[in-house]
C-alpha positions, 0 to 999 in steps of 0.5 A, a space after each residue: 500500500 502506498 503512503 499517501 501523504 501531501 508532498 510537502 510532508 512525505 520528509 516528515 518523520 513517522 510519529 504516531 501523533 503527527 501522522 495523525 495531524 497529517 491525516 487530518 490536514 489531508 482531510 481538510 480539519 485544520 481545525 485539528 490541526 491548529 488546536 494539536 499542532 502547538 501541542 505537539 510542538 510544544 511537547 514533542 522531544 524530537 526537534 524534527 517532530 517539532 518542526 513538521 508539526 510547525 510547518 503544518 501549523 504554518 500551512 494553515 494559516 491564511 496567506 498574508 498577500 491574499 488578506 492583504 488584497 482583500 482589505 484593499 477590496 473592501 476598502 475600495 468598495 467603501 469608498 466606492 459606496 460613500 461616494 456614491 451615497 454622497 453625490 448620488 441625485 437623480 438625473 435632471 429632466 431635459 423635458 417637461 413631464 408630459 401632461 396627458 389630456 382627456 
């Protein structure tokens, strides 16, 4: 049976608590992850443990440039709204209103 591991982690050490998290991370529980890992991180005697279980934990946390460009769009969309609120009127009429006669 092959081992089916994220390629970032087919160099990480074989311990019974990190194949866990492994697992876990391969499954999409990174809700698992941040509350084990620093755990593991912690306790851990062995430095590589230590160090994969790091590397899992970094994995999981959003990227910096993409928060980044999403608090520029929401600022964007801000200033977009209040400009749009402050000099928002209805269009002038070229023509009287049409009265209608009966």
């Amino acid at each position: 049976m092959t081992e089916r591991r994220p390629s970032f982690a087919r160099s990480f050490p074989h311990d019974r608590e990190l194949d866990a998290l492994v697992e876990a991370f391969e499954r999409g529980d990174y809700t698992r992850v941040r509350a084990e890992a620093p755990v593991l991180v912690l306790e851990s005697g062995d430095q590589e443990v230590r160090r994969a279980a790091r590397t899992l934990l970094d994995r999981t946390k959003p990227d910096g440039l993409a928060v980044a460009l999403l608090a520029v769009a929401a600022v964007f969309v801000g200033l977009v709204s209040a400009w749009w609120l402050v000099h928002a009127h209805p269009p002038e009429a070229s023509a009287p209103p049409v009265e209608f006669v009966r």
